[in-house]
C-alpha positions in Angstrom: 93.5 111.7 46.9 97.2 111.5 47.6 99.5 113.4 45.4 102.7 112.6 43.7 105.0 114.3 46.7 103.0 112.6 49.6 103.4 109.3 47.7 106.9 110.0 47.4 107.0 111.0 51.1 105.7 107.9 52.3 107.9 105.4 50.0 110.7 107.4 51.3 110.2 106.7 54.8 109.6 102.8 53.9 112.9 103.1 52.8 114.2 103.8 55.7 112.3 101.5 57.6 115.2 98.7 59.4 113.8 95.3 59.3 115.2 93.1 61.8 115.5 89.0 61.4 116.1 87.0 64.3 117.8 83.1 64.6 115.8 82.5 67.8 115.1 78.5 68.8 112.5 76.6 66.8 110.8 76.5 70.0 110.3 80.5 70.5 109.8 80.8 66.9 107.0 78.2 66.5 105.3 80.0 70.1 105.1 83.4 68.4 103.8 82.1 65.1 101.3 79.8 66.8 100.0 82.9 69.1 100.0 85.0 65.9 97.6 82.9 64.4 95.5 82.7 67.3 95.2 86.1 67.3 94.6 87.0 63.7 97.9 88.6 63.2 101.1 87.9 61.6 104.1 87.2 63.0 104.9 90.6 62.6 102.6 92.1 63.9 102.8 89.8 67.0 106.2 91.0 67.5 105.5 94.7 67.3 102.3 93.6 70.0 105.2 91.8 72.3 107.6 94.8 72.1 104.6 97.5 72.9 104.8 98.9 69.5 101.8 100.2 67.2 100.2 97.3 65.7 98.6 99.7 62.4 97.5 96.5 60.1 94.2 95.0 60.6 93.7 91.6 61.8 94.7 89.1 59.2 92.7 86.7 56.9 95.7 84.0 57.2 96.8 82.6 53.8 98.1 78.7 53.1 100.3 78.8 50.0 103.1 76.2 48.8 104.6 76.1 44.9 104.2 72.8 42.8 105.8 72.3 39.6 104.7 71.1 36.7 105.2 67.1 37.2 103.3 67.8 40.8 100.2 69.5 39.4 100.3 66.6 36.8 100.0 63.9 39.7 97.5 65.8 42.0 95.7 65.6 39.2 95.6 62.3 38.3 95.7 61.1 42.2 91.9 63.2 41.8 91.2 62.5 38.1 91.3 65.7 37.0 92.3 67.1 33.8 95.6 68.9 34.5 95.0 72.1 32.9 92.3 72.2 35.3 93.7 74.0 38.2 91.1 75.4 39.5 89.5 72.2 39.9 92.8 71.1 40.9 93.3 73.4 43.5 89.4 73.0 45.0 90.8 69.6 45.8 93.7 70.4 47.6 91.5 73.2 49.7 88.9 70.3 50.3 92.0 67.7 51.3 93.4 70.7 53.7 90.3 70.8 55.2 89.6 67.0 55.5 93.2 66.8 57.5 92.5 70.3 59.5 88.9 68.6 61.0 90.9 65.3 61.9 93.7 67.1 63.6 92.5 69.8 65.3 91.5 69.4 69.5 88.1 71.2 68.8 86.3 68.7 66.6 
């Protein structure tokens, strides 16, 4: 079990952690992103890999996510005819319409 002053040890040094952004070209940044994926890891990660630094998080389950509003979840759901307060149903349809355009696009199918 951790206690209080470890906890507090390791926020500390989290702190002091230096994150670094880059403005690199679209084209460098859209290589390293695509290789990430390839690999399981985030872009992070592929960067630390690159640079010869510890990669400590496991490979990566990696995650779609986008924001609609209201007036959007209201037309997905009638484009589906779903109720709107469905959104689980809502979002099902979305997964299965990712899925659809993933199997028609990708080179291994």
């Amino acid at each position: 079990m951790v206690t209080k002053t470890e906890k507090w040890e390791k926020q500390e040094k989290a702190i002091r952690a230096t994150q670094l952004a880059f403005d690199l070209s679209a084209n460098v940044q859209k290589t390293i992103k695509k290789v990430a994926i390839d690999e399981d890891l985030t872009p992070s990660d592929m960067i630390r890999q690159i640079l010869g630094l510890e990669v400590k998080s496991k490979k990566t389950r990696q995650r779609l996510s986008f924001y609609l509003n209201d007036d959007e979840l209201a037309e997905l759901a009638q484009k589906f005819e779903i109720e709107k307060e469905d959104k689980r149903a809502i979002k099902q349809r979305v997964a299965e319409k990712l899925i659809q355009y993933a199997a028609k696009e990708s080179p291994e199918s």
